[in-house]
Predicted model as a PDB file, atoms N, CA, C, CB and O in Angstrom, pLDDT in the B-factor column:
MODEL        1                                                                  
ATOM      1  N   UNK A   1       0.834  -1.169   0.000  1.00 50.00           N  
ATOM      2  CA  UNK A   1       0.000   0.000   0.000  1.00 50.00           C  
ATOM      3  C   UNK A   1       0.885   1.240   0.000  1.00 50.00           C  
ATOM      4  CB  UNK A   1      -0.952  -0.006   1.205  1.00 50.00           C  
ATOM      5  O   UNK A   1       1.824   1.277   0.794  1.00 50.00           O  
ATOM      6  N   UNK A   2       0.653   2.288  -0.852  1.00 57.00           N  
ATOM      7  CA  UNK A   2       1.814   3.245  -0.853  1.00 57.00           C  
ATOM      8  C   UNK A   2       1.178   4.449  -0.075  1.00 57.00           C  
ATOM      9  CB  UNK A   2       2.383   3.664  -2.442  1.00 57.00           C  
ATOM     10  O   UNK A   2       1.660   5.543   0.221  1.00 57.00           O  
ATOM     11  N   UNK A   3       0.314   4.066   0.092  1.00 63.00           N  
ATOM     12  CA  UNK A   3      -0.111   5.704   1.431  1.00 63.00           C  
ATOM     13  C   UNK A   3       0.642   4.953   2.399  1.00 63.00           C  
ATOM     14  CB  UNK A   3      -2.270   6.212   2.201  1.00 63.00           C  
ATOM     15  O   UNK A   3       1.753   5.025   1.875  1.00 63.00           O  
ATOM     16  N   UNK A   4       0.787   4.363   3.322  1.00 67.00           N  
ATOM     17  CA  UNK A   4       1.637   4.108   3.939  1.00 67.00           C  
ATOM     18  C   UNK A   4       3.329   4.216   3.997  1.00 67.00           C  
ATOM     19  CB  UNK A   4       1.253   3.325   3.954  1.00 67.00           C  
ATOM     20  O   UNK A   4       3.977   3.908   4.997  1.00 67.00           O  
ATOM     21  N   UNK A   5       3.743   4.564   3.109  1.00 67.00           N  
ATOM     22  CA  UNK A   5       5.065   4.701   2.934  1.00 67.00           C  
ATOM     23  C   UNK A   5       5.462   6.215   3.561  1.00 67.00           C  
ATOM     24  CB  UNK A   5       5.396   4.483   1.363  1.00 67.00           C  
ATOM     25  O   UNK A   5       4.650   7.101   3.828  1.00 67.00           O  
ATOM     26  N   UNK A   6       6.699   6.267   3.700  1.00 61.00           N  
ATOM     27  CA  UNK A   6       7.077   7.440   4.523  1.00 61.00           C  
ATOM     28  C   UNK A   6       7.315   8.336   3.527  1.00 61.00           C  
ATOM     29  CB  UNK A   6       8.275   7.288   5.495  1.00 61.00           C  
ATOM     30  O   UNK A   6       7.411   8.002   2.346  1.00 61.00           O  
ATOM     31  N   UNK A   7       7.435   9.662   3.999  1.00 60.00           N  
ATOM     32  CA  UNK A   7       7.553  10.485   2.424  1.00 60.00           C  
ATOM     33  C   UNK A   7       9.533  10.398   2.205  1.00 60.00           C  
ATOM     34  CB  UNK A   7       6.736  12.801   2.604  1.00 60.00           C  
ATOM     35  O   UNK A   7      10.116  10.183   3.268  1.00 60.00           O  
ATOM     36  N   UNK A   8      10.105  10.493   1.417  1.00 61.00           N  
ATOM     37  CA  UNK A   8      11.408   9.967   1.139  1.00 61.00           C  
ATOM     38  C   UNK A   8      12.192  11.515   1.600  1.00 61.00           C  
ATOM     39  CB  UNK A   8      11.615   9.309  -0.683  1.00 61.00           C  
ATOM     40  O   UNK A   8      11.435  12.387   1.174  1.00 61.00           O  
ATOM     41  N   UNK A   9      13.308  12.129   2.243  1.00 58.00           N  
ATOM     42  CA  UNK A   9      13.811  12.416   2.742  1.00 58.00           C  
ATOM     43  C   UNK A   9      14.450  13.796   1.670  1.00 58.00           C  
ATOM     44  CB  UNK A   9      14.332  11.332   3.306  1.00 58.00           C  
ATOM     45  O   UNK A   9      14.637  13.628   0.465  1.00 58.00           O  
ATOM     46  N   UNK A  10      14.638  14.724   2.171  1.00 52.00           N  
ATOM     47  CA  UNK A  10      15.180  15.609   1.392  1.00 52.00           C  
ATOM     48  C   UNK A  10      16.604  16.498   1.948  1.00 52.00           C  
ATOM     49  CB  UNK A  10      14.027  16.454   1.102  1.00 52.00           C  
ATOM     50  O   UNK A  10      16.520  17.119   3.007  1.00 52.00           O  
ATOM     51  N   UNK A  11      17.691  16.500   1.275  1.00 51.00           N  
ATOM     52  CA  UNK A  11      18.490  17.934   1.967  1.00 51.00           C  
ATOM     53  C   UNK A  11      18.183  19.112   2.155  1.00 51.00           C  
ATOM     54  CB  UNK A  11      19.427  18.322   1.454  1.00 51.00           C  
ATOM     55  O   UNK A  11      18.840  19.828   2.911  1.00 51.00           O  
ATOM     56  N   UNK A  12      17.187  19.506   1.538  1.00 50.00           N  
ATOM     57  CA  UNK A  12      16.704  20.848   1.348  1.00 50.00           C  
ATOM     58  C   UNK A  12      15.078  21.198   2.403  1.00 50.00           C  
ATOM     59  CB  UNK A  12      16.444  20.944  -0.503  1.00 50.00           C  
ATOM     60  O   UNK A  12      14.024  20.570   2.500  1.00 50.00           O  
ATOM     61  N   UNK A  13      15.564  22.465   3.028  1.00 50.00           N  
ATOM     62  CA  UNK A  13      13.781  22.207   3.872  1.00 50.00           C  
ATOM     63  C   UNK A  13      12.877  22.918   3.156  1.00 50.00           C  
ATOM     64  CB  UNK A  13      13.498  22.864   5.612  1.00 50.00           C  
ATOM     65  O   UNK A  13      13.492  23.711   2.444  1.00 50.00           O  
ATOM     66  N   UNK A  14      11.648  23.010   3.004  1.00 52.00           N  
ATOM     67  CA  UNK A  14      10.875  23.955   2.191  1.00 52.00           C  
ATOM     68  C   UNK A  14       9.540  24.247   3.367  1.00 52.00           C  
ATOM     69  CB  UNK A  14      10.373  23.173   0.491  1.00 52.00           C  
ATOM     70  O   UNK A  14       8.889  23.561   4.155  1.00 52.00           O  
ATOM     71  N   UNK A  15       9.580  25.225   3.077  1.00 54.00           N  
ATOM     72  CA  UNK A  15       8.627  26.573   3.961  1.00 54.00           C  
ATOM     73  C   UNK A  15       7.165  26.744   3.010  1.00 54.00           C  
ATOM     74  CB  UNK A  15       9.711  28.527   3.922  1.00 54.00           C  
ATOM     75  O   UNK A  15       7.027  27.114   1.845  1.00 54.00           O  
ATOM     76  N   UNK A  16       6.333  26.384   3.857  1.00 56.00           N  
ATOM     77  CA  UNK A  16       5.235  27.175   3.031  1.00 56.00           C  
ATOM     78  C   UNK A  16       5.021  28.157   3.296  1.00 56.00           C  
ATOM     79  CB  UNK A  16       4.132  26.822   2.949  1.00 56.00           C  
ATOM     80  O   UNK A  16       5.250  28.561   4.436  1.00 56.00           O  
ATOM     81  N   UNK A  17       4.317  29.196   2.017  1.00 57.00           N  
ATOM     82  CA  UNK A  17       3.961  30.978   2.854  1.00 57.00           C  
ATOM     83  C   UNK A  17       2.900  31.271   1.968  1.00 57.00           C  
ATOM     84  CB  UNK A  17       5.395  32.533   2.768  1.00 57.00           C  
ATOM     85  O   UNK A  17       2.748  30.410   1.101  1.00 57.00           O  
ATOM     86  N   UNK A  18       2.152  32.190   1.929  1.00 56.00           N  
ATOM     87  CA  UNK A  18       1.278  32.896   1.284  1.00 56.00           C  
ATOM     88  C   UNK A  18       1.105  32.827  -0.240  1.00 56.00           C  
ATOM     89  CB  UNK A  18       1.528  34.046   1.636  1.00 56.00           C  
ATOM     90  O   UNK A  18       0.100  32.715  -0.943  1.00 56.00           O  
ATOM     91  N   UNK A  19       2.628  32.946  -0.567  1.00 55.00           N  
ATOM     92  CA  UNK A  19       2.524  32.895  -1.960  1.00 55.00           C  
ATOM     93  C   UNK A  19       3.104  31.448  -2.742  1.00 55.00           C  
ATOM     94  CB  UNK A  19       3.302  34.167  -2.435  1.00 55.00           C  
ATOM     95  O   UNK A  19       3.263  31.370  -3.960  1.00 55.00           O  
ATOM     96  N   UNK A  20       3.337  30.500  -1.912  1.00 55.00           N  
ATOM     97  CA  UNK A  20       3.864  29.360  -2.144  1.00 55.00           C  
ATOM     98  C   UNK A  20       4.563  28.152  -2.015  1.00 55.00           C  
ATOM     99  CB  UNK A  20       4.033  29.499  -2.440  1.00 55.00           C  
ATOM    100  O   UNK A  20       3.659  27.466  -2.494  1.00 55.00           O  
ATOM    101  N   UNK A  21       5.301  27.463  -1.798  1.00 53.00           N  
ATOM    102  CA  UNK A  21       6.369  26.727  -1.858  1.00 53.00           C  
ATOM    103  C   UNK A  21       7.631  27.469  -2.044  1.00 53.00           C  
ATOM    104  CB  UNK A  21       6.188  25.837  -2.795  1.00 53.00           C  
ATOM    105  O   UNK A  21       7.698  27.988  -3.158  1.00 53.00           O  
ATOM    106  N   UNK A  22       8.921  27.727  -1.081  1.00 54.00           N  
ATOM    107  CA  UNK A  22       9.779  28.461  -0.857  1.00 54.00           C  
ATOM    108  C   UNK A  22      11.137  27.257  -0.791  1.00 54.00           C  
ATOM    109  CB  UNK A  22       9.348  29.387   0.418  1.00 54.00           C  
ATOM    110  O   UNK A  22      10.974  26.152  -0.273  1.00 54.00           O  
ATOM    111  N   UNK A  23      12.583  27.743  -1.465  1.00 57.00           N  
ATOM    112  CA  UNK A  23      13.646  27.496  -0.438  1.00 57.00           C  
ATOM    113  C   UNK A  23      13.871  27.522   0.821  1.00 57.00           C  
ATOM    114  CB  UNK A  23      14.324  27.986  -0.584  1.00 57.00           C  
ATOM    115  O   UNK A  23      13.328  28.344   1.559  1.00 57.00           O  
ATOM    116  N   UNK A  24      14.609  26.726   1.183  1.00 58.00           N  
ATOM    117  CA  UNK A  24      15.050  27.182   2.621  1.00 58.00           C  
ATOM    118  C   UNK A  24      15.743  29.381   2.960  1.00 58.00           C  
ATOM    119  CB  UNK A  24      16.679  25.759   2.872  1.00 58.00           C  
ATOM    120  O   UNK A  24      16.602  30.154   2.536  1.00 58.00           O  
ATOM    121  N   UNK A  25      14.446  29.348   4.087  1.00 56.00           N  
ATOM    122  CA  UNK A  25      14.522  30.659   4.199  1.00 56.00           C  
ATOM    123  C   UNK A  25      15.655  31.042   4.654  1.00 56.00           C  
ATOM    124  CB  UNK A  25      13.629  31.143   4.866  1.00 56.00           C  
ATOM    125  O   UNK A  25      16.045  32.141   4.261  1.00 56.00           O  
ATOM    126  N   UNK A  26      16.409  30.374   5.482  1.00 62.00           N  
ATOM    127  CA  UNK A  26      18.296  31.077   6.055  1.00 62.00           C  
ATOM    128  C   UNK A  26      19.124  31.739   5.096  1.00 62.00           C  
ATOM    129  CB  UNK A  26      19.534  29.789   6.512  1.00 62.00           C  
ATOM    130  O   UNK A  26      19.925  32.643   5.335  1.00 62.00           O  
ATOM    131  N   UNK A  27      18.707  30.888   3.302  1.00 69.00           N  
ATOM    132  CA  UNK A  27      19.455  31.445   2.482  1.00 69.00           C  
ATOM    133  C   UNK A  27      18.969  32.703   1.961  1.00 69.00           C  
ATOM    134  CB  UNK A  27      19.709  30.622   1.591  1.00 69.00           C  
ATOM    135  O   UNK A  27      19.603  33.206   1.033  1.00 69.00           O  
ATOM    136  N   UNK A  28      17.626  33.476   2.551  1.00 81.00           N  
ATOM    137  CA  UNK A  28      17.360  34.512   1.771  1.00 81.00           C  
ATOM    138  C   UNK A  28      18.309  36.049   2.371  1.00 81.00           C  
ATOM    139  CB  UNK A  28      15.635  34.607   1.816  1.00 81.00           C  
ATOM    140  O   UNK A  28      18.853  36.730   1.501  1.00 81.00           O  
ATOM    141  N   UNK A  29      18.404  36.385   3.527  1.00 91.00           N  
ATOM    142  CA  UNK A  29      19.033  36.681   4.311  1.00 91.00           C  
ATOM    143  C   UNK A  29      18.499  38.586   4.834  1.00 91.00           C  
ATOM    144  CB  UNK A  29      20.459  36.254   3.684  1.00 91.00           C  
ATOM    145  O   UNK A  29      17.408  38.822   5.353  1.00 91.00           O  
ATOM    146  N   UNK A  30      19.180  39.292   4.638  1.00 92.00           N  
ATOM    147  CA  UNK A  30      18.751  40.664   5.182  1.00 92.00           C  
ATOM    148  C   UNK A  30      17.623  41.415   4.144  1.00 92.00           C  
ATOM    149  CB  UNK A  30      20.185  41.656   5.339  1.00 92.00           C  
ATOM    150  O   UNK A  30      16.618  42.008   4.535  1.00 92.00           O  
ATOM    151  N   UNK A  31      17.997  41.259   2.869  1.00 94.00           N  
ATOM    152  CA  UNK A  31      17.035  42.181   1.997  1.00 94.00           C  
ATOM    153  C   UNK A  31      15.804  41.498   1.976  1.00 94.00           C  
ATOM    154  CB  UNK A  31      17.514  42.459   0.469  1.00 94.00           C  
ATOM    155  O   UNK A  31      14.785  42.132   1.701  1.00 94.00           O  
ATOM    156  N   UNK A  32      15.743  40.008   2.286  1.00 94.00           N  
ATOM    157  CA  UNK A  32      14.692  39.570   2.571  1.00 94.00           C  
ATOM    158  C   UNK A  32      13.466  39.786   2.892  1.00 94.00           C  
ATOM    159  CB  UNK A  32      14.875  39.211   3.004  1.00 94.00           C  
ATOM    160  O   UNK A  32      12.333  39.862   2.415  1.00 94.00           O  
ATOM    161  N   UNK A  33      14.542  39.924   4.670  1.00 95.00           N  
ATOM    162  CA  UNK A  33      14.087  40.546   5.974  1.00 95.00           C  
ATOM    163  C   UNK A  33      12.818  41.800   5.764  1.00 95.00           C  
ATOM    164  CB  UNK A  33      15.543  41.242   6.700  1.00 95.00           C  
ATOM    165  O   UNK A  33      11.590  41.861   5.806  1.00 95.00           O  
ATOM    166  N   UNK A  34      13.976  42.706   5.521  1.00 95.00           N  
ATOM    167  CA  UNK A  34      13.820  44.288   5.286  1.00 95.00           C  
ATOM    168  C   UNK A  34      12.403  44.415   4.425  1.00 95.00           C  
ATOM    169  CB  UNK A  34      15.273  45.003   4.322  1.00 95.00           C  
ATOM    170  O   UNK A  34      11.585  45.285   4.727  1.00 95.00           O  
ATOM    171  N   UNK A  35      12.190  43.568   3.429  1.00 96.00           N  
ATOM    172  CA  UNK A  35      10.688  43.755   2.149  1.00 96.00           C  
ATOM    173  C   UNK A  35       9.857  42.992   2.998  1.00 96.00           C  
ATOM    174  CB  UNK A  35      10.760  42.911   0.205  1.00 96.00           C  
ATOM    175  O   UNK A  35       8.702  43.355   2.776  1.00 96.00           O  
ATOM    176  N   UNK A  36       9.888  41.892   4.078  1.00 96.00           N  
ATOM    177  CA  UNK A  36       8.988  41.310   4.553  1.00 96.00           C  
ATOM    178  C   UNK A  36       8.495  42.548   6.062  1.00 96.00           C  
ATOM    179  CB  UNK A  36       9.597  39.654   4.823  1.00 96.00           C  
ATOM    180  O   UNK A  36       7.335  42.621   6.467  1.00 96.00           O  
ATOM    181  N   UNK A  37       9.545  43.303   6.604  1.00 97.00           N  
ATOM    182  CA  UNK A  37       9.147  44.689   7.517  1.00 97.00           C  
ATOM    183  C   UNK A  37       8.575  45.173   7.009  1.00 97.00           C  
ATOM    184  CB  UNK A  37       9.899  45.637   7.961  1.00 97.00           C  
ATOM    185  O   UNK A  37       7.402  45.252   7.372  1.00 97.00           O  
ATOM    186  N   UNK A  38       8.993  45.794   5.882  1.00 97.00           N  
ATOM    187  CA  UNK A  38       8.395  46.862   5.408  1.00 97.00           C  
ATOM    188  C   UNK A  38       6.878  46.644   4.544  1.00 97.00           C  
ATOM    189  CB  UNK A  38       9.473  47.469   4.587  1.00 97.00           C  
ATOM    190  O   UNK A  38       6.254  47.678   4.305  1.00 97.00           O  
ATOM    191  N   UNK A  39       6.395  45.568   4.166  1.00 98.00           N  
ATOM    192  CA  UNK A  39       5.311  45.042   3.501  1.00 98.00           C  
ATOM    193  C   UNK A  39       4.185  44.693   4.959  1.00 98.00           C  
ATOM    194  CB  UNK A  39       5.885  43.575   2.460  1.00 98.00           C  
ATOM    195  O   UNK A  39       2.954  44.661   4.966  1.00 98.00           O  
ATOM    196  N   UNK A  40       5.136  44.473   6.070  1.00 98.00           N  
ATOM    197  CA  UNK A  40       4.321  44.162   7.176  1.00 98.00           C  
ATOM    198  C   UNK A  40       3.946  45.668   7.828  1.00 98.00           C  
ATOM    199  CB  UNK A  40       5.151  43.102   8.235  1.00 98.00           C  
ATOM    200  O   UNK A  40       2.969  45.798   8.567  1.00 98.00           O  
ATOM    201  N   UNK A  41       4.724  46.660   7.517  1.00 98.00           N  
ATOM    202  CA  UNK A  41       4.136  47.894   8.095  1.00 98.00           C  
ATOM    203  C   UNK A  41       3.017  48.676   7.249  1.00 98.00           C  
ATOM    204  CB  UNK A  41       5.279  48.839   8.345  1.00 98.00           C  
ATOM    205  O   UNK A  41       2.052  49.299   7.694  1.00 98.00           O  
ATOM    206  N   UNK A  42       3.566  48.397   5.325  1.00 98.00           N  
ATOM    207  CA  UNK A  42       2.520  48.842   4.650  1.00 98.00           C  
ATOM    208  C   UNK A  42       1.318  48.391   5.035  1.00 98.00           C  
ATOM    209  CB  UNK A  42       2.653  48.632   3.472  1.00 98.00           C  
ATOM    210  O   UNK A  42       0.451  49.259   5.146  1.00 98.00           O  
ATOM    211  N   UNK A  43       0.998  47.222   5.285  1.00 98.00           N  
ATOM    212  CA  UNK A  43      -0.187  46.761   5.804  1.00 98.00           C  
ATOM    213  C   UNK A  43      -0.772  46.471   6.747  1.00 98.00           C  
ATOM    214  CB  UNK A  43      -0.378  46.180   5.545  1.00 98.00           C  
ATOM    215  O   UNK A  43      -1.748  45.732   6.874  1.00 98.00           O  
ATOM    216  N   UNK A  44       0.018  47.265   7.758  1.00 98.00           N  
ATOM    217  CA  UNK A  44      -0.819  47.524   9.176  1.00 98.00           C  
ATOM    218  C   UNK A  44      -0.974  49.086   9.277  1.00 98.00           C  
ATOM    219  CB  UNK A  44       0.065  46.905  10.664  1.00 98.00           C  
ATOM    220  O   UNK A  44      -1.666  49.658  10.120  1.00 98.00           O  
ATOM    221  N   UNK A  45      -0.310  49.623   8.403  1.00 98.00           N  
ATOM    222  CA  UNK A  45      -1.127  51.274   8.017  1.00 98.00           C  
ATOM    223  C   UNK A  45      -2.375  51.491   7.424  1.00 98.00           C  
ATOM    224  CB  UNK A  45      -0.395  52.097   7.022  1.00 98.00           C  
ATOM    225  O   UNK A  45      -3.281  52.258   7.749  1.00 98.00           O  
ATOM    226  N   UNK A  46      -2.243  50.400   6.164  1.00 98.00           N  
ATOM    227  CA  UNK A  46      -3.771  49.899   5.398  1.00 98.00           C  
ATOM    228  C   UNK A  46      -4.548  49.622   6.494  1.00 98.00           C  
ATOM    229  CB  UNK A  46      -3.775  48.442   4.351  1.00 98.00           C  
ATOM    230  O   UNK A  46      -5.579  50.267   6.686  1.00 98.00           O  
ATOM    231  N   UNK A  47      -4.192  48.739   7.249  1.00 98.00           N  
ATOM    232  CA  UNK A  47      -5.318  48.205   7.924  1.00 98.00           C  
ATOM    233  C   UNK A  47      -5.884  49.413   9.007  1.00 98.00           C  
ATOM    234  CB  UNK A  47      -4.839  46.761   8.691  1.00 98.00           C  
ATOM    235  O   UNK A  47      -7.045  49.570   9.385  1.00 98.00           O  
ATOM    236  N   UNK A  48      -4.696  50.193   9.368  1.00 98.00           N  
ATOM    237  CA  UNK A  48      -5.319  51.123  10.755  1.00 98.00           C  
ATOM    238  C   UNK A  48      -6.232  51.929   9.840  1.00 98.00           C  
ATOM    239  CB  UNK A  48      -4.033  52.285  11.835  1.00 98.00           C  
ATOM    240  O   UNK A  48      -7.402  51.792  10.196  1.00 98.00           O  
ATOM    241  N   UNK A  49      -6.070  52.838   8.630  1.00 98.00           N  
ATOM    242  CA  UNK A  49      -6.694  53.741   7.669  1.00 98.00           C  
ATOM    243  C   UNK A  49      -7.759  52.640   7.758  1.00 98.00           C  
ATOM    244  CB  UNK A  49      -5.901  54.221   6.114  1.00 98.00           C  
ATOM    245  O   UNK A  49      -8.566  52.962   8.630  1.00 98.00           O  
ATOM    246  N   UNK A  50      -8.087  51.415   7.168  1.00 98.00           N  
ATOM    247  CA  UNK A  50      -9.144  51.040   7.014  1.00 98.00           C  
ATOM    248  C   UNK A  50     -10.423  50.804   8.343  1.00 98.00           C  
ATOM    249  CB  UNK A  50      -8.740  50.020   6.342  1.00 98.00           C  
ATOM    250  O   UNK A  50     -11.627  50.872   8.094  1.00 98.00           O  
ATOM    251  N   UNK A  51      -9.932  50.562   9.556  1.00 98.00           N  
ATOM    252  CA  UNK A  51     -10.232  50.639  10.597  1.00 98.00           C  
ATOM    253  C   UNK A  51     -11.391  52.276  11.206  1.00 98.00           C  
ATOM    254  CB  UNK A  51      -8.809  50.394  11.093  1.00 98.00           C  
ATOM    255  O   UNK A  51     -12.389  52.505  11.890  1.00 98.00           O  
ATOM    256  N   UNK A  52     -10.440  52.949  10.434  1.00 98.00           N  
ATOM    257  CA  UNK A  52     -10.670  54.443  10.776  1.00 98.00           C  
ATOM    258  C   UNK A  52     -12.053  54.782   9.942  1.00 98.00           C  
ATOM    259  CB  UNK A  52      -9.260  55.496  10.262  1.00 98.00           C  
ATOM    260  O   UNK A  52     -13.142  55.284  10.219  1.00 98.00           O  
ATOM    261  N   UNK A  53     -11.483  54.289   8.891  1.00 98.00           N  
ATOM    262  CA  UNK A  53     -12.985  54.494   8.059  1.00 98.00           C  
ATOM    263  C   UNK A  53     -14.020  53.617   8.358  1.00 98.00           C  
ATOM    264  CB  UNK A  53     -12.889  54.321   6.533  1.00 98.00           C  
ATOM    265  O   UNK A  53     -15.085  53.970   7.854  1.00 98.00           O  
ATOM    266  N   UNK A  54     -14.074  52.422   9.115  1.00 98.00           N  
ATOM    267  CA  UNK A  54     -14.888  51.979   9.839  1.00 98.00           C  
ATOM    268  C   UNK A  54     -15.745  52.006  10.240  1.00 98.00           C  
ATOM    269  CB  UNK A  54     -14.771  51.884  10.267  1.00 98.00           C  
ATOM    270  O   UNK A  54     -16.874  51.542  10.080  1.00 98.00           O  
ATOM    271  N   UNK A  55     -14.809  53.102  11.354  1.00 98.00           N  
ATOM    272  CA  UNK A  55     -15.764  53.471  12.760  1.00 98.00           C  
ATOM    273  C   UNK A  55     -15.976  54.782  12.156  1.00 98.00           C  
ATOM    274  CB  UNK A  55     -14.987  53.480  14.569  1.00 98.00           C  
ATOM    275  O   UNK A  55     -16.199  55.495  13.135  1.00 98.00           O  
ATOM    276  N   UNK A  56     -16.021  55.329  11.380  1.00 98.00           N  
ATOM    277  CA  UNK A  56     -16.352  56.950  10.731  1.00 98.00           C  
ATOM    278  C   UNK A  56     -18.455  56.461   9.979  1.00 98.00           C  
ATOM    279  CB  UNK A  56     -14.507  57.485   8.688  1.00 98.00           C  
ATOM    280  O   UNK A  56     -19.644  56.781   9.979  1.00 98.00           O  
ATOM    281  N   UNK A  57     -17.277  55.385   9.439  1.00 98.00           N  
ATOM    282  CA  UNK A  57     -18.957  54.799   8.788  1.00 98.00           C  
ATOM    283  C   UNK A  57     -20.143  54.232   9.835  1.00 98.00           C  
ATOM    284  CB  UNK A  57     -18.698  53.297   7.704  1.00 98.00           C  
ATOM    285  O   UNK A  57     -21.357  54.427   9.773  1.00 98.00           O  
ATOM    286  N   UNK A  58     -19.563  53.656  10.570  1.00 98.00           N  
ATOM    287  CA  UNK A  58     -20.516  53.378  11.837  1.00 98.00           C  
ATOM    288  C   UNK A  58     -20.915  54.320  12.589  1.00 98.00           C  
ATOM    289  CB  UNK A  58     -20.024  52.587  12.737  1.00 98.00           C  
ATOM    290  O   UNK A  58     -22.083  54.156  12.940  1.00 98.00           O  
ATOM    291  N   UNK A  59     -20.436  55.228  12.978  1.00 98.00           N  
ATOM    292  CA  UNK A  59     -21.072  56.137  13.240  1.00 98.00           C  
ATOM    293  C   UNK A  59     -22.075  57.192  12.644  1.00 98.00           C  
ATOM    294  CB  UNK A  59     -20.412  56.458  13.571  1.00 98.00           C  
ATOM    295  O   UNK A  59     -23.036  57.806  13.109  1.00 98.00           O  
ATOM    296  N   UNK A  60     -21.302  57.136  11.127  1.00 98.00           N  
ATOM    297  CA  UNK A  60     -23.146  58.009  10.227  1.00 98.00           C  
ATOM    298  C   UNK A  60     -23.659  56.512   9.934  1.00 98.00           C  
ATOM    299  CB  UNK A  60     -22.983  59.360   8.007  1.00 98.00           C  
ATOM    300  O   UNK A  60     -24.360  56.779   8.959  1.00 98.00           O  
ATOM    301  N   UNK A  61     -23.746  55.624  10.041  1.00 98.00           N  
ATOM    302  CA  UNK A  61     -24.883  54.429  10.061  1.00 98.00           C  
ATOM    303  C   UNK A  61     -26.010  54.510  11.684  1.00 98.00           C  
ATOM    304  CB  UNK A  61     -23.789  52.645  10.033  1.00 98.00           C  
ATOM    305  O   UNK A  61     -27.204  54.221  11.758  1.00 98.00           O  
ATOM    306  N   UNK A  62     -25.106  54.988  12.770  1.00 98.00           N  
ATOM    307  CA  UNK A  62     -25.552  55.076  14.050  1.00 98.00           C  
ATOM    308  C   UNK A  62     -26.405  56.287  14.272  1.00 98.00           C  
ATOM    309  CB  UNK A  62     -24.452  55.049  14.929  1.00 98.00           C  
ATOM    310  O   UNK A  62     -27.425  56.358  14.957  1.00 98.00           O  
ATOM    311  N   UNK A  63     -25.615  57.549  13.342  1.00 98.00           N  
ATOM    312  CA  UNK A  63     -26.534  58.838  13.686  1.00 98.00           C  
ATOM    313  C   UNK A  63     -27.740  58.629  13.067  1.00 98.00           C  
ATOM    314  CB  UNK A  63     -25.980  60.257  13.198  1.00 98.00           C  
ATOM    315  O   UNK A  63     -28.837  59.002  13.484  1.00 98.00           O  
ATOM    316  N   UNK A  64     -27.391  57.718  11.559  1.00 98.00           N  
ATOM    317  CA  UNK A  64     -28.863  57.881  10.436  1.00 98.00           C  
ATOM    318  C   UNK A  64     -29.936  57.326  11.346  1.00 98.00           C  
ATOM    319  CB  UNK A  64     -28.843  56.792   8.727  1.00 98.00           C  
ATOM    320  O   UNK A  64     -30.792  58.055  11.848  1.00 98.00           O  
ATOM    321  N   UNK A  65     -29.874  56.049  11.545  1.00 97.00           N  
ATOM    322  CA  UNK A  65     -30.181  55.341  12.034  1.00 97.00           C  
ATOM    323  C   UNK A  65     -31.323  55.671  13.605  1.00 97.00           C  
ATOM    324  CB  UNK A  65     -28.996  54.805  11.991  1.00 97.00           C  
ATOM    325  O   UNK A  65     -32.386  55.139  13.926  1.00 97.00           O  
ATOM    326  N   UNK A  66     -30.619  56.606  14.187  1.00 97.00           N  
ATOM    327  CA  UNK A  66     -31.427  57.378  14.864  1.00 97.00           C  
ATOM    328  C   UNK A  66     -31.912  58.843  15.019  1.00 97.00           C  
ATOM    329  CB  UNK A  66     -31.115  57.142  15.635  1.00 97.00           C  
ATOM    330  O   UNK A  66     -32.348  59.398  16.028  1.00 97.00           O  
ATOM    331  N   UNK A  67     -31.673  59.470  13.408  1.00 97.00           N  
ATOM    332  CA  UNK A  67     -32.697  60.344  13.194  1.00 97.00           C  
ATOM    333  C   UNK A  67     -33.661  59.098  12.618  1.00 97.00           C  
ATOM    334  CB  UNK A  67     -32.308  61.738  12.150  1.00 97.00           C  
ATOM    335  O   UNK A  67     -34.766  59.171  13.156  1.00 97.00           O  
ATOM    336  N   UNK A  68     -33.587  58.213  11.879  1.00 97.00           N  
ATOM    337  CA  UNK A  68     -34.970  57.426  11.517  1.00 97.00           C  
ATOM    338  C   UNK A  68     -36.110  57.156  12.386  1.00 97.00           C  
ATOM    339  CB  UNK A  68     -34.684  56.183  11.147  1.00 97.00           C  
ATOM    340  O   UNK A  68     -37.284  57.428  12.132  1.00 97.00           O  
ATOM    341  N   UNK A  69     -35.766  56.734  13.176  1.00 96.00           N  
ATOM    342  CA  UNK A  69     -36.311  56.679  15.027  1.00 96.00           C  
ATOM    343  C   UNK A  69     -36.976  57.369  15.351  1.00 96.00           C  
ATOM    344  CB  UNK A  69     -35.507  56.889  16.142  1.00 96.00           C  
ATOM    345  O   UNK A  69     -38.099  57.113  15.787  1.00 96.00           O  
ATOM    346  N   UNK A  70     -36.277  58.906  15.189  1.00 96.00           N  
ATOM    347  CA  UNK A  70     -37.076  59.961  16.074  1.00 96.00           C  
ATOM    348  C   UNK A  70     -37.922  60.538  14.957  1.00 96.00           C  
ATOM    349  CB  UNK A  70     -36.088  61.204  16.930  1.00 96.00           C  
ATOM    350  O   UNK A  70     -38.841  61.280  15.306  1.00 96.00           O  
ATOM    351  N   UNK A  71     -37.765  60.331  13.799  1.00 94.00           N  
ATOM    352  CA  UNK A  71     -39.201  60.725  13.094  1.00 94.00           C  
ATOM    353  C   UNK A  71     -40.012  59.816  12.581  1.00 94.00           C  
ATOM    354  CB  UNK A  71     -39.088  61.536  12.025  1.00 94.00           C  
ATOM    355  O   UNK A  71     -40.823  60.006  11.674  1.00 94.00           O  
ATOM    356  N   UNK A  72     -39.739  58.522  13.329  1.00 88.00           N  
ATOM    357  CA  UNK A  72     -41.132  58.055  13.510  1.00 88.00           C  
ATOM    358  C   UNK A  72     -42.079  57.957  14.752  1.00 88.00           C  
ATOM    359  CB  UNK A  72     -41.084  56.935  13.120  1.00 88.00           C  
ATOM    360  O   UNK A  72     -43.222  57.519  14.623  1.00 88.00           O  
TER     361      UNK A  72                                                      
ENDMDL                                                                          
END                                                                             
């Protein structure tokens, strides 16, 4: 039965990530690093801006919402 078999052994380790099947990450090294910071800050700025507009929208959903109320 070959599902049972062990998977066969490799020198090389491989990483999964977001966008795929990777080399071993030790060999990528500082510039790596640096685009994976900086892609992690672009998108926790996105996310705070998006956040912001949020609660901007929830709140004219909250005001509409209760002028509807009071004129009925």
């Amino acid at each position: 039965m070959s599902e049972n078999n062990p998977p066969p052994t490799t020198t090389t380790t491989t990483t999964a990530t977001a966008t795929g099947t990777t080399s071993d990450t030790n060999t990528r090294g500082i510039p790596y690093y640096e685009k994976l910071k900086r892609d992690l800050r672009e998108t926790l700025q996105r996310k705070r801006l998006l956040d912001k507009n949020m609660v901007t929208l929830e709140d004219q959903i909250y005001r509409f919402e209760a002028a509807y109320l009071e004129e009925t």
